[in-house]
DOKOLMAR-661786 format. One record per residue (C-alpha): residue number from 1; residue in one letter; z, y, x. Coordinates in steps of 0.05 Angstrom, whole numbers, always signed. Last residue first. Example, Ala and Ser with C-alpha at 12.3 -4.5 7.8 and 13.67 -1.06 7.14 Angstrom:
2,s,+143,-21,+273
1,a,+156,-90,+246
END
This chain:
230,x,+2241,+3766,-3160
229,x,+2253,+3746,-3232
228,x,+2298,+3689,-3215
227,x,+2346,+3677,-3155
226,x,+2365,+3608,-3130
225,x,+2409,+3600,-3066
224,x,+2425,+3679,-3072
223,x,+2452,+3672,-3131
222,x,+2473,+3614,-3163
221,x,+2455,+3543,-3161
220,x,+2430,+3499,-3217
219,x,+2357,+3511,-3208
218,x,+2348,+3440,-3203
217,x,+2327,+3434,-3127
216,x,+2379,+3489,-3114
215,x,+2427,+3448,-3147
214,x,+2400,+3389,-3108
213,x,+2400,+3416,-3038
212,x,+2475,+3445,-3053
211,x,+2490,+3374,-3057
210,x,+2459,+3349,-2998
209,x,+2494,+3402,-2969
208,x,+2559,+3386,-2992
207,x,+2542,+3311,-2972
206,x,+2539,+3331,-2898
205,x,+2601,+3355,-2895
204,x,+2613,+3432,-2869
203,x,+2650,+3425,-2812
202,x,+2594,+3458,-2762
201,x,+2610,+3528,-2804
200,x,+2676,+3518,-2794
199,x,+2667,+3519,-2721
198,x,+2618,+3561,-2716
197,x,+2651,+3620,-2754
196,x,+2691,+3662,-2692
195,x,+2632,+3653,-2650
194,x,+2581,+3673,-2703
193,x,+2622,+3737,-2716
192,x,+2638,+3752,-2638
191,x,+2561,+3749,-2631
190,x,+2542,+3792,-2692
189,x,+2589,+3846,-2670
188,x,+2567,+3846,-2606
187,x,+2497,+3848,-2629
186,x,+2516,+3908,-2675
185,x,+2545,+3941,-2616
184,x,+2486,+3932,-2574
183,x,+2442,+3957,-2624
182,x,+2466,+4015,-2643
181,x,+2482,+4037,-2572
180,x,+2406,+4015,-2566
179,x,+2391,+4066,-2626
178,x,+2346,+4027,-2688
177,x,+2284,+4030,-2698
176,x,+2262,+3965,-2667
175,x,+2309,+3937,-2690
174,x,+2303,+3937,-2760
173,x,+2267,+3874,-2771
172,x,+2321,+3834,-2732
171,x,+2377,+3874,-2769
170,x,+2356,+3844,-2838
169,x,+2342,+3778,-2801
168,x,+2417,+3780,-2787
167,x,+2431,+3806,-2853
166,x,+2399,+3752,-2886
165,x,+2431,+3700,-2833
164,x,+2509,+3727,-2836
163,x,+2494,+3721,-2916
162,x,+2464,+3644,-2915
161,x,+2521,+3622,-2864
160,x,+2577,+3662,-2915
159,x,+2548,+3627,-2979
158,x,+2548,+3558,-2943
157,x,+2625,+3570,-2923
156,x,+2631,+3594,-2995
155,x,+2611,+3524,-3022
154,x,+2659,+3488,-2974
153,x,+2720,+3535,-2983
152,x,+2721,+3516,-3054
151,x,+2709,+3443,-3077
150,x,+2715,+3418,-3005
149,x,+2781,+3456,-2988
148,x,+2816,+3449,-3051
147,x,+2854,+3393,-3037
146,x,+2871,+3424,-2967
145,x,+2859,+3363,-2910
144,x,+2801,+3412,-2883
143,x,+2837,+3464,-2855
142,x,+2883,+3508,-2894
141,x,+2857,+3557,-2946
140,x,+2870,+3632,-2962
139,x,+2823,+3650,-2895
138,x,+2770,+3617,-2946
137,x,+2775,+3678,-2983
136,x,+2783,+3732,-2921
135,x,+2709,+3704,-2894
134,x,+2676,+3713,-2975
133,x,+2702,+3786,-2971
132,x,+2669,+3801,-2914
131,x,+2603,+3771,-2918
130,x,+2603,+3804,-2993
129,x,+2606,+3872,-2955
128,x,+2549,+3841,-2892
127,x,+2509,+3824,-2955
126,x,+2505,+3898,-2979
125,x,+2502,+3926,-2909
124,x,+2439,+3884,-2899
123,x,+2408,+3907,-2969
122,x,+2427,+3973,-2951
121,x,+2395,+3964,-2881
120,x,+2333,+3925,-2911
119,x,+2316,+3992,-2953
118,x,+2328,+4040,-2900
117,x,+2269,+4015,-2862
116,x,+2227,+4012,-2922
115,x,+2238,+4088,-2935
114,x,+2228,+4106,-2861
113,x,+2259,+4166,-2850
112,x,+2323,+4118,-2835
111,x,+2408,+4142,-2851
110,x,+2442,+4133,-2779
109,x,+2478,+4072,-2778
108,x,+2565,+4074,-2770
107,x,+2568,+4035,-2835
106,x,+2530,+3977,-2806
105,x,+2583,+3973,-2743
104,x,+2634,+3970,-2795
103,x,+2606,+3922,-2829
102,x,+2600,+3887,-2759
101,x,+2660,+3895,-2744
100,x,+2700,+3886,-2807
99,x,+2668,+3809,-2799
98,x,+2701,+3805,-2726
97,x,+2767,+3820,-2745
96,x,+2755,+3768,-2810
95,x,+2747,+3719,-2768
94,x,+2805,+3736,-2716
93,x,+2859,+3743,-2779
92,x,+2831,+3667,-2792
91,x,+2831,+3643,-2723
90,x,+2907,+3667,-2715
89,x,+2922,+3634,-2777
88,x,+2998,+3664,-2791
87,x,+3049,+3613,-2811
86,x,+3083,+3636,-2876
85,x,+3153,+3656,-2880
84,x,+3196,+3637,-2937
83,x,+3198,+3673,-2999
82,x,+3268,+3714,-3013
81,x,+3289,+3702,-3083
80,x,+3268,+3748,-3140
79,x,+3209,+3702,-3162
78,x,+3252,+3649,-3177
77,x,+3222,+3577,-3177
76,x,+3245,+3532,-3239
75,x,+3174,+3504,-3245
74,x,+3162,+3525,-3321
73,x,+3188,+3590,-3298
72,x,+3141,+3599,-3244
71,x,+3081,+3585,-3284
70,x,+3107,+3646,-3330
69,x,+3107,+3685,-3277
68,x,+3049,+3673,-3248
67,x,+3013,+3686,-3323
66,x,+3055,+3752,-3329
65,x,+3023,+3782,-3260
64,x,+2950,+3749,-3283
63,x,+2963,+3795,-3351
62,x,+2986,+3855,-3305
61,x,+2928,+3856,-3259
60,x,+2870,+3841,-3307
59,x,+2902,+3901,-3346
58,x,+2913,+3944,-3283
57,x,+2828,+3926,-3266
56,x,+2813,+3943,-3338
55,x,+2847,+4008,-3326
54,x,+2809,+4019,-3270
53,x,+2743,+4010,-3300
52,x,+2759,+4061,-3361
51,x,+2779,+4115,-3313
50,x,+2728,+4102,-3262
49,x,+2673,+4111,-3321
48,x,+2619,+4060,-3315
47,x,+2640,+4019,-3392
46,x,+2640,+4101,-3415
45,x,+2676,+4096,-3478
44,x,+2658,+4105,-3550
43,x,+2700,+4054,-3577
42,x,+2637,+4007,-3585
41,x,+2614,+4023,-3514
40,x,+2678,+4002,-3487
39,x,+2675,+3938,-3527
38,x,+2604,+3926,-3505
37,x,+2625,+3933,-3430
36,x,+2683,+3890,-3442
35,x,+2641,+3832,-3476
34,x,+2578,+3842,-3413
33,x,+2644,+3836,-3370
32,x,+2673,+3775,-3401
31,x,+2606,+3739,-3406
30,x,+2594,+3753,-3326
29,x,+2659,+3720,-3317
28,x,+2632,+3665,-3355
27,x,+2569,+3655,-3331
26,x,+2529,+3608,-3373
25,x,+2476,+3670,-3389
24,x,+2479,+3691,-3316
23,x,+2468,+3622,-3282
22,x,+2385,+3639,-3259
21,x,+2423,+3697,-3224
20,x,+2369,+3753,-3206
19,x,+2412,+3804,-3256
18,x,+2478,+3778,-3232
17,x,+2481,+3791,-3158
16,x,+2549,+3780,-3155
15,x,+2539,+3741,-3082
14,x,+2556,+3668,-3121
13,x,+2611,+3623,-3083
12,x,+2672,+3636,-3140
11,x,+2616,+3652,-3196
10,x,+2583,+3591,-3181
9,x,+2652,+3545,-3217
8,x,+2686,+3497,-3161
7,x,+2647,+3462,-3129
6,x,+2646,+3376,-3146
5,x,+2580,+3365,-3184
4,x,+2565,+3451,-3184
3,x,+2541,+3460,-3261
2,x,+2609,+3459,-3285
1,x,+2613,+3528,-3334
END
């Protein structure tokens, strides 16, 4: 599926929110997993059983194991041999510091009486989970002169600054509920976070947003940019 005009595929800057996804039919990784659920079913499996789900995840493992290694052989690199070290990203590690924080801080809520109160905080500690994961994959890239950087660290950059704000306005409406030791240390958290991203956020090139702007305009972006049936 290339429906992004320079991105790489939705499903690497998508927030796995499938069933709102006006991309799901073209999705392939969703294609795989609707394929593996119905195989599972088929056999008489449980697709949801941890069992069965973890031994797709050692499969997935072991066949993208034996594809690296077969890469490496075609470019005479030994896999044995003693890898060089890597330069830590101090700013990266700091990032994703300050993400764990604040889903951290989320975790640490008290569950809400109020039905509708509780219902924004999993929806904000859902987000603030894919918030996390999407600031340690562009921690995988260099700065800007990467190759990949624009067609993949770009499009999640815009995916993290539309999760931090949800669950920012999440928080906003819960406030007033919430405990003030709560509340000061999910600010904190929330500061530190927007510190630690503004600077990559305030890279991202004017065209990629022009671009996004026209997917979404088209109904050619994936979840949450465009969501259907909501």
């Amino acid at each position: 599926m290339d429906t992004s005009d320079g991105f790489s595929p939705p499903s690497n800057w998508c927030d796995g929110h499938c069933e709102v996804c006006p991309l799901d039919g073209d999705c392939r990784v969703r294609v795989r997993m609707a394929q593996r659920r119905w195989v599972h079913s088929a056999r008489g499996e449980d697709p949801d059983d941890p069992a069965v789900v973890w031994a797709d995840v050692v499969r997935d493992l072991n066949r993208a194991i034996g594809l690296v290694q077969d890469i490496a052989r075609e470019e005479g690199i030994c896999l044995d041999e003693p890898q060089p070290d890597l330069p830590v990203s101090l700013a990266s590690k700091r990032r994703y510091r300050s993400g764990l924080r604040l889903f951290q801080a989320m975790c640490h809520l008290d569950r809400c009486e109020d039905a509708d109160t509780q219902a924004l905080a999993d929806v904000a500690l859902g987000n603030a989970a894919t918030l996390l994961t999407k600031v340690g994959r562009i921690a995988a890239y260099d700065e800007p002169d990467d190759p990949v950087w624009f067609a993949d660290a770009v499009p999640n950059l815009m995916l993290i600054e539309h999760l931090l704000g949800s669950v920012e306005s999440s928080l906003e409406a819960m406030r007033p509920r919430l405990r003030r030791a709560d509340q000061d240390r999910l600010d904190r958290a929330r500061a530190d976070l927007r510190r630690d991203l503004d600077g990559h956020l305030l890279a991202i090139p004017r065209r990629a947003r022009t671009m996004l702007s026209v997917l979404v305009g088209e109904g050619r972006a994936p979840s949450p940019f465009c969501t259907v049936g909501t």
